[in-house]
MARVO-576797 format. One record per residue (C-alpha): x, z, y; residue in three letters. Coordinates in Angstrom, 3 decimals, decimal comma, m for minus. Last residue first. Layout:
BEGIN
R/east/up/north/res
R/X/Z/Y/ALA $
...
END
This chain:
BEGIN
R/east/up/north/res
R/35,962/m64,036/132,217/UNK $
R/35,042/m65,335/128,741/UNK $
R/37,942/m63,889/125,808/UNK $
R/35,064/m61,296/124,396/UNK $
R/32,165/m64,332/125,784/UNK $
R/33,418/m66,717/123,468/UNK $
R/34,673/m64,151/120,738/UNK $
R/30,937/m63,230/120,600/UNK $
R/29,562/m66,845/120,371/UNK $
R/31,896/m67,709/117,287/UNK $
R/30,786/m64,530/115,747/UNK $
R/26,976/m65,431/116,050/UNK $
R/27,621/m68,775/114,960/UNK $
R/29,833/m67,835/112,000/UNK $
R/26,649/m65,378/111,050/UNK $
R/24,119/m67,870/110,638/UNK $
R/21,032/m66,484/112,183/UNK $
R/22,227/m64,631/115,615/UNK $
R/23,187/m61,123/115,234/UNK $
R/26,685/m61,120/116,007/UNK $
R/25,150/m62,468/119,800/UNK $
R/22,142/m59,686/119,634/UNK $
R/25,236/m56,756/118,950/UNK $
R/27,600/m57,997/121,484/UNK $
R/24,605/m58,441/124,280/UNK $
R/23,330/m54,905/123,084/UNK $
R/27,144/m53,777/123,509/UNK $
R/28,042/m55,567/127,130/UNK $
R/24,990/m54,412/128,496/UNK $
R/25,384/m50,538/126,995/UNK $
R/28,948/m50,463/128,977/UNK $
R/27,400/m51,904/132,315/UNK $
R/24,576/m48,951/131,877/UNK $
R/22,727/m46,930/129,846/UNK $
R/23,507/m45,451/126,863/UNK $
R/21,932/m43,025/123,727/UNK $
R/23,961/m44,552/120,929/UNK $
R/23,814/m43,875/116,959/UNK $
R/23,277/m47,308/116,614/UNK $
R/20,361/m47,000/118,466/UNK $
R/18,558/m46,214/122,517/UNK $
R/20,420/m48,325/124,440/UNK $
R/19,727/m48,987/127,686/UNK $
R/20,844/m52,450/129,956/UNK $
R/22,658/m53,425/133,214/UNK $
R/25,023/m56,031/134,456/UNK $
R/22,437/m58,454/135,658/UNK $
R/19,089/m56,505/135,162/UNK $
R/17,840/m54,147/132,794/UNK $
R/18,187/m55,514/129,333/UNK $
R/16,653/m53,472/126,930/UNK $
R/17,944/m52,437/123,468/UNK $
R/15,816/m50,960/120,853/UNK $
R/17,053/m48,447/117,634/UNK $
R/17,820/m49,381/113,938/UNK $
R/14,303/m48,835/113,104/UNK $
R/14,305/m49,717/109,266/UNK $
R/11,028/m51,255/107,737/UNK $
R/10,614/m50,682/104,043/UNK $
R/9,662/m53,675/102,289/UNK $
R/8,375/m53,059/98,386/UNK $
R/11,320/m53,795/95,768/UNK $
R/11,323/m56,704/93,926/UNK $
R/9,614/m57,562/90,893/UNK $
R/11,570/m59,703/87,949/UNK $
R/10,373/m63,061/86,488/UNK $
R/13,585/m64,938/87,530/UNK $
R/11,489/m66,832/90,446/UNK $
R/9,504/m64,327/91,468/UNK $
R/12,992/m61,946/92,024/UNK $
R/14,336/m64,966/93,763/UNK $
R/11,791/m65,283/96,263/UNK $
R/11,678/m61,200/96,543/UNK $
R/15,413/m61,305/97,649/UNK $
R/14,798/m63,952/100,741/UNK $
R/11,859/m62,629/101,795/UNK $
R/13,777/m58,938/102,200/UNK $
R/16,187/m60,803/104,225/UNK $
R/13,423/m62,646/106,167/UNK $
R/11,263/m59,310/106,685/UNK $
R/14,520/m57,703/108,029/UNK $
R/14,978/m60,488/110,533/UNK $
R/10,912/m60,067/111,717/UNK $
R/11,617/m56,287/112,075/UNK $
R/14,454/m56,267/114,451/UNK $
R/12,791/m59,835/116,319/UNK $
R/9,945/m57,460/117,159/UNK $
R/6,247/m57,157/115,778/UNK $
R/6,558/m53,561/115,119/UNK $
R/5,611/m52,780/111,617/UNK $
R/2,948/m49,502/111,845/UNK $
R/0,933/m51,700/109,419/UNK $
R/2,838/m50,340/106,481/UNK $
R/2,118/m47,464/105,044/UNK $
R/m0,990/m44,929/106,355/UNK $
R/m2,487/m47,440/108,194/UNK $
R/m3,305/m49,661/105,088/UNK $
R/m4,300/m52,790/106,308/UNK $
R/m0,632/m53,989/105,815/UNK $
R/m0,046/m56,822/108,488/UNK $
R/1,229/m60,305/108,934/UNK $
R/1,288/m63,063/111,610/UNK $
R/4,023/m60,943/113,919/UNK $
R/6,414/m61,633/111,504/UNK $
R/6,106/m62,874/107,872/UNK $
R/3,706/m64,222/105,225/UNK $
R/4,527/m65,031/101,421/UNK $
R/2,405/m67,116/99,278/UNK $
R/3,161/m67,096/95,803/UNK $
R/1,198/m63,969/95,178/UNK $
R/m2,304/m65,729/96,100/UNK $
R/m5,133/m63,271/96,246/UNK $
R/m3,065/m60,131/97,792/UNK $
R/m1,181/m62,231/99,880/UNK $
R/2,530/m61,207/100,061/UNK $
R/4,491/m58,997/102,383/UNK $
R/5,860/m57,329/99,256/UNK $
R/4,322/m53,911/100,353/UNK $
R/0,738/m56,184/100,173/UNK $
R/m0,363/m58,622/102,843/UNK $
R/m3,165/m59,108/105,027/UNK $
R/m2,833/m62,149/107,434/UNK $
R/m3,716/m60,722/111,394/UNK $
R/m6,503/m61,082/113,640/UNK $
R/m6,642/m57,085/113,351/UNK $
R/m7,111/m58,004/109,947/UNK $
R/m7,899/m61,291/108,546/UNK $
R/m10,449/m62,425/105,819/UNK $
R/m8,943/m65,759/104,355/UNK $
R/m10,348/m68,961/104,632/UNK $
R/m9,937/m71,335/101,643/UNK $
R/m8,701/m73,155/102,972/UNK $
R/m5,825/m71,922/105,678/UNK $
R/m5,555/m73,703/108,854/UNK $
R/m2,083/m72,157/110,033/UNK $
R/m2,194/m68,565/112,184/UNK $
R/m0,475/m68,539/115,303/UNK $
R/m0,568/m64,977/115,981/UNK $
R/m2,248/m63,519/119,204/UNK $
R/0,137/m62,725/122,762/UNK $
R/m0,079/m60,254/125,348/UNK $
R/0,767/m59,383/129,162/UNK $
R/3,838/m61,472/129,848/UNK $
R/2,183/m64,008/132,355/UNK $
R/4,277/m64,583/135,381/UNK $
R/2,544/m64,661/138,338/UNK $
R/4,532/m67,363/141,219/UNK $
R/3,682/m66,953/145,102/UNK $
R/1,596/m64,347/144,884/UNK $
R/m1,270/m63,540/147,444/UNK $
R/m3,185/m60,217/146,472/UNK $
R/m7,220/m59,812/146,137/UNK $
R/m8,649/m56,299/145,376/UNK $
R/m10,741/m54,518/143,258/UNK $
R/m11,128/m50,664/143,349/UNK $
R/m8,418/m48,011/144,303/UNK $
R/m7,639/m47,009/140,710/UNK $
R/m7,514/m50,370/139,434/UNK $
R/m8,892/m53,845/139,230/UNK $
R/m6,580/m57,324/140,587/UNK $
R/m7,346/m60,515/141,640/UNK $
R/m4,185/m62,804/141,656/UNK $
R/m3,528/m65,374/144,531/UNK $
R/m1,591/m68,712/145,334/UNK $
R/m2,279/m71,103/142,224/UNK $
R/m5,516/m69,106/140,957/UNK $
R/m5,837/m66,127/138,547/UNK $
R/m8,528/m63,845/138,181/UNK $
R/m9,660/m60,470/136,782/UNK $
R/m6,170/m58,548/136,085/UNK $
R/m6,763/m55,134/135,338/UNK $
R/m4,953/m52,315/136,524/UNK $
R/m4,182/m48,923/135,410/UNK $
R/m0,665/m49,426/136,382/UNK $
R/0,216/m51,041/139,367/UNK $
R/3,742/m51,157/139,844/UNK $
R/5,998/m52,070/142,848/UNK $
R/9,896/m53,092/141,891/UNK $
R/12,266/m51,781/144,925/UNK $
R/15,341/m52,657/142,689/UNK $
R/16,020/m48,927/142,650/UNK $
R/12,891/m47,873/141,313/UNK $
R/13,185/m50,763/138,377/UNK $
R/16,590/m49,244/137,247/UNK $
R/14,655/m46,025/137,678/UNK $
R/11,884/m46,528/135,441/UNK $
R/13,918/m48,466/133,068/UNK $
R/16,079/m45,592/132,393/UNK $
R/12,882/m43,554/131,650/UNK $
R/12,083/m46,078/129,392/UNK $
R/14,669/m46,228/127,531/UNK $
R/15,166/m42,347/127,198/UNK $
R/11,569/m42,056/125,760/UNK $
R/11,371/m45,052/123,305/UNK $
R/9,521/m47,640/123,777/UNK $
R/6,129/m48,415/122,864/UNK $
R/4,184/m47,741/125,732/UNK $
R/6,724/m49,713/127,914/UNK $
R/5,298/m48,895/131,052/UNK $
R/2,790/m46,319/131,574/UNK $
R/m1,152/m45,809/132,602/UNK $
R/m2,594/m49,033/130,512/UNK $
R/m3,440/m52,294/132,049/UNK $
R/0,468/m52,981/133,639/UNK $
R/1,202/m55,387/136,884/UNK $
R/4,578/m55,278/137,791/UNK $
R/4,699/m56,624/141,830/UNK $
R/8,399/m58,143/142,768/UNK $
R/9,076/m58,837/146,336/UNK $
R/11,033/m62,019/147,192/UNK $
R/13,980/m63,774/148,763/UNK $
R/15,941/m60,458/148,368/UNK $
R/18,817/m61,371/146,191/UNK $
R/16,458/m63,438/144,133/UNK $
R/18,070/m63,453/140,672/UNK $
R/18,523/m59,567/140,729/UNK $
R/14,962/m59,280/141,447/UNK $
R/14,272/m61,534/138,538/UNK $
R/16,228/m60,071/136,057/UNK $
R/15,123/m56,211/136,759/UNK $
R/11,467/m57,893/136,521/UNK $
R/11,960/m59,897/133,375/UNK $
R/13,398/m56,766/131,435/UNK $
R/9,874/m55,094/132,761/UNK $
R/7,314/m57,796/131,769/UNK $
R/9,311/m58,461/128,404/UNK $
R/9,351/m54,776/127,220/UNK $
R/6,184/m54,272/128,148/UNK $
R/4,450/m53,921/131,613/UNK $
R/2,496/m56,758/131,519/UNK $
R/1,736/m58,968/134,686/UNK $
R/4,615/m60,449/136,397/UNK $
R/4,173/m60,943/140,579/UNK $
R/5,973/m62,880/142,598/UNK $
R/5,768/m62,106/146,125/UNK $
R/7,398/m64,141/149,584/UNK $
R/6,657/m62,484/153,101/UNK $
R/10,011/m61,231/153,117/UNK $
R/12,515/m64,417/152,793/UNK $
R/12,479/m67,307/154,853/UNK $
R/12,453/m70,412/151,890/UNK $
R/14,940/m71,661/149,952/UNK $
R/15,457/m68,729/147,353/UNK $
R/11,726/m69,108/146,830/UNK $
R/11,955/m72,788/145,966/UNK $
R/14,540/m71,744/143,200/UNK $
R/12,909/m69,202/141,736/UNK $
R/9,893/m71,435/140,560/UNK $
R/11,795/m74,551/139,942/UNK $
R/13,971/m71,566/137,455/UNK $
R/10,536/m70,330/136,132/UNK $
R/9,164/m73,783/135,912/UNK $
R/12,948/m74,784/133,429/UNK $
R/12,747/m71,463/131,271/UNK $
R/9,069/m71,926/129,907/UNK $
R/10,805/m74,888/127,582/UNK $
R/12,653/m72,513/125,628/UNK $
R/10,021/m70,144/124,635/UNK $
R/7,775/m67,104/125,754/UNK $
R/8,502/m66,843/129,373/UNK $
R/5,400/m68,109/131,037/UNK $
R/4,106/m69,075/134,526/UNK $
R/0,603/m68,812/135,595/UNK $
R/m1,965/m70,704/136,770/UNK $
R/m3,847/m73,140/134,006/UNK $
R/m3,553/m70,893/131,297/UNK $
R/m4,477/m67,307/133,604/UNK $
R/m7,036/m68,540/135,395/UNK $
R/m10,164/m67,336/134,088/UNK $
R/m9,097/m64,358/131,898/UNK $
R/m9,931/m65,204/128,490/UNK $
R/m7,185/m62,735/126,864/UNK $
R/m4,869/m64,942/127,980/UNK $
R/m3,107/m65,068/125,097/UNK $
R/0,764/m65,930/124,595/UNK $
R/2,009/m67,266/121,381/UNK $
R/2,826/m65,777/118,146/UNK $
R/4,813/m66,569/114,909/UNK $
R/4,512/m69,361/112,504/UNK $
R/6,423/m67,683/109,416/UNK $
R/4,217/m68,342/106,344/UNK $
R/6,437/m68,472/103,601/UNK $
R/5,499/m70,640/100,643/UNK $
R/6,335/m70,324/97,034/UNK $
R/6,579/m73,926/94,556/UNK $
R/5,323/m76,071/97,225/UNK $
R/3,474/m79,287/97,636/UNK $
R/4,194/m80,981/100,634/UNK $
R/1,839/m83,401/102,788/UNK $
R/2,201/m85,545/105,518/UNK $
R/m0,245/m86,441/108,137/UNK $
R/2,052/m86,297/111,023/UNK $
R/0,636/m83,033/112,049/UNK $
R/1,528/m81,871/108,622/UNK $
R/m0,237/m80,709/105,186/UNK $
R/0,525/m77,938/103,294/UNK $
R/m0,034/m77,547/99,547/UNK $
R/m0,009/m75,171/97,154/UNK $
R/m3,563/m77,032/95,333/UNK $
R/m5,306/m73,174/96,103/UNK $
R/m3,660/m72,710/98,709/UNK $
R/m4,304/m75,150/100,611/UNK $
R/m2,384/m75,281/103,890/UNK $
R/m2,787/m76,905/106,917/UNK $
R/m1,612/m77,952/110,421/UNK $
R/1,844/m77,256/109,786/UNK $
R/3,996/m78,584/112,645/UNK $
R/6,833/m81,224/112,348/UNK $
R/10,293/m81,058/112,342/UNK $
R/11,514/m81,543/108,810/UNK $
R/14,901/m79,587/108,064/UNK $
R/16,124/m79,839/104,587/UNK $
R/18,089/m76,838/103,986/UNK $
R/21,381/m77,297/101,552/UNK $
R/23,222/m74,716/103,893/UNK $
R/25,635/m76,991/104,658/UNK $
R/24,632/m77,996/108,105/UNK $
R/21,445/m75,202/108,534/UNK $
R/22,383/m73,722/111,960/UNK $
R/24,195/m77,139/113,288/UNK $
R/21,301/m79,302/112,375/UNK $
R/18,829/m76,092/113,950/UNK $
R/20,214/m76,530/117,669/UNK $
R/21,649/m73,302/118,794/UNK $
R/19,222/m71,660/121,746/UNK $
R/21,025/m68,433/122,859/UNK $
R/24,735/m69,211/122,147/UNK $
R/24,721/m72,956/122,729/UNK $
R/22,699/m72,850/125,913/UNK $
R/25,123/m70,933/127,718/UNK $
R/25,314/m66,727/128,783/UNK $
R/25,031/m65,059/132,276/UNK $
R/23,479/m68,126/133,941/UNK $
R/20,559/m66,395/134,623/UNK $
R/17,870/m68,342/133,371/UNK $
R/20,549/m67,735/129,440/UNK $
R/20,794/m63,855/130,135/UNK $
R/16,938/m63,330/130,154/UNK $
R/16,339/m65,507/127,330/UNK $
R/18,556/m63,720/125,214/UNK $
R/15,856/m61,598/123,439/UNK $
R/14,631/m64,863/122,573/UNK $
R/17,172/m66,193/120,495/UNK $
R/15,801/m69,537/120,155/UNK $
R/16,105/m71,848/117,652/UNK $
R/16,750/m75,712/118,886/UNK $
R/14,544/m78,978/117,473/UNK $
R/11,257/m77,492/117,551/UNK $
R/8,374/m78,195/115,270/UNK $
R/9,396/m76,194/112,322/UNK $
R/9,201/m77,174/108,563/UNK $
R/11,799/m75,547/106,573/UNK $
R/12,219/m76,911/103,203/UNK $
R/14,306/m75,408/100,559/UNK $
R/15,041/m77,109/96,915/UNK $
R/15,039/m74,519/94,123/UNK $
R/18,219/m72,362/93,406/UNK $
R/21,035/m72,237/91,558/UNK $
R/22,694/m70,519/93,449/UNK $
R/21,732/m67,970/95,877/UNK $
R/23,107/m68,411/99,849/UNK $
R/20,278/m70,413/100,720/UNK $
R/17,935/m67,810/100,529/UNK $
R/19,650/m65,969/103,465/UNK $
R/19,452/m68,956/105,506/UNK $
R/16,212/m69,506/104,555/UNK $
R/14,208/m66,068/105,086/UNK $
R/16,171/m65,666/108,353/UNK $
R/15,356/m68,694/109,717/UNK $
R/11,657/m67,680/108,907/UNK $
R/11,492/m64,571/109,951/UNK $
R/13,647/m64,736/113,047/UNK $
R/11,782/m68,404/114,443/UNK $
R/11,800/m71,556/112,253/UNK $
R/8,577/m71,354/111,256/UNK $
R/6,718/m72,887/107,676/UNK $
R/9,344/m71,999/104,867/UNK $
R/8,778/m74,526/101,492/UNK $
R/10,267/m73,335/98,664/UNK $
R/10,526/m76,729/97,319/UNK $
R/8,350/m78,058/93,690/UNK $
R/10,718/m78,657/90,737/UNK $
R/11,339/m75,656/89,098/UNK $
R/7,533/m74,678/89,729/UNK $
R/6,821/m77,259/87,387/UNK $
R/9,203/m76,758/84,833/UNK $
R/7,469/m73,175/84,445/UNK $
R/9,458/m69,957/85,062/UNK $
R/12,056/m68,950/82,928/UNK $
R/11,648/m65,091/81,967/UNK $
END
């Protein structure tokens, strides 16, 4: 089945540049002939933000964890337009920029990610530090900076969240400060890392034990101003002085103007086991915008980088299935384990067929995250860096 002229000549237009959507591309581009590709992302550099930690600390450079996209998509046939999707019309298959410019599309793949949310907390946006993207790095560095130059032990910085980013940030940072400052790990519910597995977390436990890491769990945070943090738990509400609270506690997807409106769930696009919209099959959405209402299948997805690169290579294989008339197959999420980073020197692995903690399971997840990085002769170039690195 040859699908209509029309569609032939209208892009594939991919809205994000993050996992899902750099993944859905690159892996698209690879199939020939093929329809024109368009990614349309804001930023000018990809991040690899599991790296994040390793790139404030000096441990790894700017080239391996935040490649520039001209150098990611040279060759690739990819046009590139940096610019933010403000709209889409789904009906017409349009989107429409922040520039004012406006694309039709053949398919579309919704990609735009998540940000950090507040949760309405008074405070929290105009007070605290962030380590979501690229350009949180620089106020966390001022941040850690300053502290190393002043008299250490009256100095606090507290991170609130107890996830996976709240407690790799935490080993980091204490590590980072050599003393100049206590770390407090705020966490609402009664563990850290709810979602991670057993052996990981219990290995975080202690590598945060031995950095002298306090944790509040149970506790709320109320209030946020420049030098203090109002907290709720067990023992009632209190004030603390900080000297730097780091927001990691929660994000919402970024969710395009859609017309018509779409009902969401759990704030989130609904999709079917093609990670399509129900009403408009030529619409694709990805990542941590997208869910399966059906709690029985596929709404367990985690919203990780693992499951986001899957979703792009399974993307990838259903656009060209729509476009030769053929039906893919539904997505099937594969756990293929979790790696945390625990400090300088230190990390768990709970995965390819490895239960490991230590200097040996650092240098493996940062081996398997650098081999991993969208376009693989990047990713290999950056592992035989650091292999032959001192």
């Amino acid at each position: 089945m040859t699908p209509p002229a029309s569609e032939q000549v209208q892009p594939i237009v991919v809205v994000g540049g993050g996992f899902a959507g750099l993944s859905t591309a690159l892996a698209f581009s690879r199939l020939h002939p093929r329809p024109p590709v368009v990614l349309i992302e804001p930023r000018d550099r990809f991040v690899f933000v599991p790296l994040l930690y390793e790139l404030m600390s000096g441990e790894l450079k700017g080239w391996e964890v935040a490649p520039d996209y001209a150098s990611l998509l040279q060759g690739r046939g990819i046009s590139h337009l940096q610019d933010r999707v403000s709209a889409v019309d789904l009906d017409a298959r349009s989107v429409t920029t922040g520039s004012g410019r406006a694309l039709q599309y053949s398919q579309l793949v919704l990609a735009t990610g998540a940000q950090p949310a507040d949760f309405g907390i008074p405070g929290v946006r105009d007070n605290a530090l962030n380590f979501h993207t690229l350009s949180d790095l620089q106020p966390l560095q001022d941040r850690l900076q300053e502290l190393r130059q002043r008299p250490s032990g009256a100095n606090s910085l507290v991170i609130a969240g107890a996830g996976a980013t709240g407690v790799e940030l935490a080993c980091k940072l204490v590590d980072l400060l050599n003393g100049a400052a206590t770390i407090q790990l705020v966490e609402l519910g009664d563990q850290i890392l709810p979602r991670s597995k057993a052996f990981n977390r219990e290995q975080a436990e202690i590598a945060l034990k031995k950095r002298g890491v306090t944790i509040h769990l149970n506790t709320r945070v109320d209030l946020v101003t420049a030098t203090s943090v109002t907290l709720s738990g067990p023992q009632g509400s209190h004030q603390q002085n900080h000297d730097g609270l780091v927001w990691t506690a929660g994000s919402r997807p970024t969710i395009p103007d859609l017309s018509p409106k779409l009902e969401l769930h759990q704030g989130r696009l609904p999709v079917t086991e093609s990670l399509r919209l129900q009403a408009y099959p030529d619409v694709l959405a990805l990542g941590d915008i997208a869910v399966n209402p059906r709690p029985d299948e596929l709404s367990s997805w985690p919203h990780s980088a693992q499951a986001a690169i899957q979703q792009g290579q399974f993307a990838a294989k259903d656009l060209k299935a729509k476009l030769q008339g053929s039906v893919e197959k539904p997505f099937v999420f594969k756990d293929l384990g979790e790696m945390l980073s625990l400090g300088i020197g230190d990390a768990s692995i709970t995965g390819l067929g490895l239960t490991l903690a230590g200097p040996l399971a650092f240098k493996l997840r940062r081996l398997t995250y650098l081999t991993r990085l969208p376009g693989l002769s990047l990713g290999l170039r950056a592992a035989g860096a650091w292999l032959v690195g001192p």
